[in-house]
C-alpha positions as CSV (number, residue, x, y, z in Angstrom):
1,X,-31.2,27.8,5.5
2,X,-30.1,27.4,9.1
3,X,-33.7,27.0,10.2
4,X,-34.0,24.1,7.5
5,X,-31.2,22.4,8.6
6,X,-32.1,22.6,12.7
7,X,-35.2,21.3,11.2
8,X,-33.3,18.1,9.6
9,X,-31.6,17.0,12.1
10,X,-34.7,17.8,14.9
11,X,-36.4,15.4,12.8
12,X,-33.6,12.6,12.7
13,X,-33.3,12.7,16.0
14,X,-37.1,12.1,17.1
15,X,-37.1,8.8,14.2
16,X,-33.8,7.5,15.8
17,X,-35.6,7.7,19.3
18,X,-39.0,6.7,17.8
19,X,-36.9,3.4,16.4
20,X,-35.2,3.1,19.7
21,X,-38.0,2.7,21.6
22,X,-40.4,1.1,19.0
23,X,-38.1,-1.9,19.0
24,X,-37.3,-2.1,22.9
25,X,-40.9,-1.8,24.6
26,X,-42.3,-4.9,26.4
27,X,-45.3,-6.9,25.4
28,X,-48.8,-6.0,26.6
29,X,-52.3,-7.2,26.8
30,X,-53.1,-5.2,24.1
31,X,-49.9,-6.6,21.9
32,X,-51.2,-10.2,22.8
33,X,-54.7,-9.4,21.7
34,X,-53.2,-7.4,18.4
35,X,-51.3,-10.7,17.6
36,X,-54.1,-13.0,18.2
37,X,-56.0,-11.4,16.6
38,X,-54.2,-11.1,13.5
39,X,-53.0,-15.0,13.9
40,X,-56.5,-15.1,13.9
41,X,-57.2,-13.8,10.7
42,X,-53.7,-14.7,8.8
43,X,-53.2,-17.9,9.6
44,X,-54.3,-20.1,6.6
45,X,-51.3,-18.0,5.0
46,X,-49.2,-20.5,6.4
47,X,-50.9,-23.4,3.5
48,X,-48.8,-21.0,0.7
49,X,-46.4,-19.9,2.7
50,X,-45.2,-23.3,3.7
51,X,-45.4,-24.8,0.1
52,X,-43.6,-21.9,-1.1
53,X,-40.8,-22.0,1.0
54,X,-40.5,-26.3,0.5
55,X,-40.6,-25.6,-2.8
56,X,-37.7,-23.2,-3.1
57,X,-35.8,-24.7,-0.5
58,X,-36.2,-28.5,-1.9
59,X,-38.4,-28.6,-5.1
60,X,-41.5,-28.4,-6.2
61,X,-43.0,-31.6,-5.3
62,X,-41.3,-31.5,-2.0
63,X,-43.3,-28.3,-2.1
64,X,-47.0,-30.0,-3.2
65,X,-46.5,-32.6,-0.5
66,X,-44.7,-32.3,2.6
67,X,-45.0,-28.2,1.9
68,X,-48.3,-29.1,2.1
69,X,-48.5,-31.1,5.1
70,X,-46.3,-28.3,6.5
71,X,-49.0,-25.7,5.8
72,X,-52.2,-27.4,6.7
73,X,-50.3,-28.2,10.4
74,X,-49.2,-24.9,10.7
75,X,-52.2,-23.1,9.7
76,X,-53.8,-25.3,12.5
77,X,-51.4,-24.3,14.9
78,X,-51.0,-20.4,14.0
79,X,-55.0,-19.9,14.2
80,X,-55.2,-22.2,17.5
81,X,-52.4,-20.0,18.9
82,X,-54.8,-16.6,18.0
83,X,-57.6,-18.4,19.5
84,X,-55.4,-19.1,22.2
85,X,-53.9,-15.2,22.7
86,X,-57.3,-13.5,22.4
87,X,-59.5,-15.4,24.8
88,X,-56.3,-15.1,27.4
89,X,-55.3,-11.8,26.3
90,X,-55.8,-9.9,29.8
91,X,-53.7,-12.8,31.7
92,X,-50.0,-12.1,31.7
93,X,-49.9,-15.8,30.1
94,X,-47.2,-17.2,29.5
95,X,-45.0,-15.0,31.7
96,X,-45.2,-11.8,30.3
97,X,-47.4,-12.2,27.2
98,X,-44.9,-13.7,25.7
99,X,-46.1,-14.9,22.5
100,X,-47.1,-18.7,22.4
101,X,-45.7,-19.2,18.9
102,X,-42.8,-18.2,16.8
103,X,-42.1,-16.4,14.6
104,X,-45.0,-14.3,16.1
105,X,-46.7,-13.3,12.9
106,X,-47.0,-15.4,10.0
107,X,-45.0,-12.7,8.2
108,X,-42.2,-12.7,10.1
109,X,-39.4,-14.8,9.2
110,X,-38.1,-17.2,11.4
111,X,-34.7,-17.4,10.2
């Protein structure tokens, strides 16, 4: 029983760090390539994704129209920006690899 619950807590301990760190480390080249990439290949998500969001926020033909319009200009914008992050990808541009839109992933809310 004791053994079991060293075990417990051993493992608490390493996620707790794991988390720590996972949400603390810098960006890389290889982040600013993972997140071109993936800009890259999610980025007409934004289309739905904006006329979703008009929709619940306004109504629905808020949502067909200027949802719309929302989501064809950002799905232009999110898969430039992956275009953008993996042919730069191994420059430190912008300072940093910071990323050049945000929210960084199309999944990520901005709120």
């Amino acid at each position: 029983m004791k053994n079991l619950l060293k075990g417990i807590i051993i493992c608490v301990a390493i996620l707790m760090i794991l988390n720590i760190a996972t949400s603390s480390y810098a960006q890389d080249m290889g982040k600013k390539l993972y997140r071109g990439l993936a800009n890259i290949v999610t980025g007409w998500i934004e289309l739905p994704k904006n006329i979703y969001d008009t929709s619940v926020e306004d109504n629905p033909l808020s949502g067909l129209t200027i949802g719309l319009a929302k989501g064809v200009g950002m799905t232009i914008v999110r898969t430039g920006a992956g275009v953008y992050e993996t042919v730069t990808f191994p420059f430190p541009i912008p300072e940093g690899y910071a990323p050049v839109i945000e929210p960084e992933f199309v999944f990520k809310s901005s709120k």
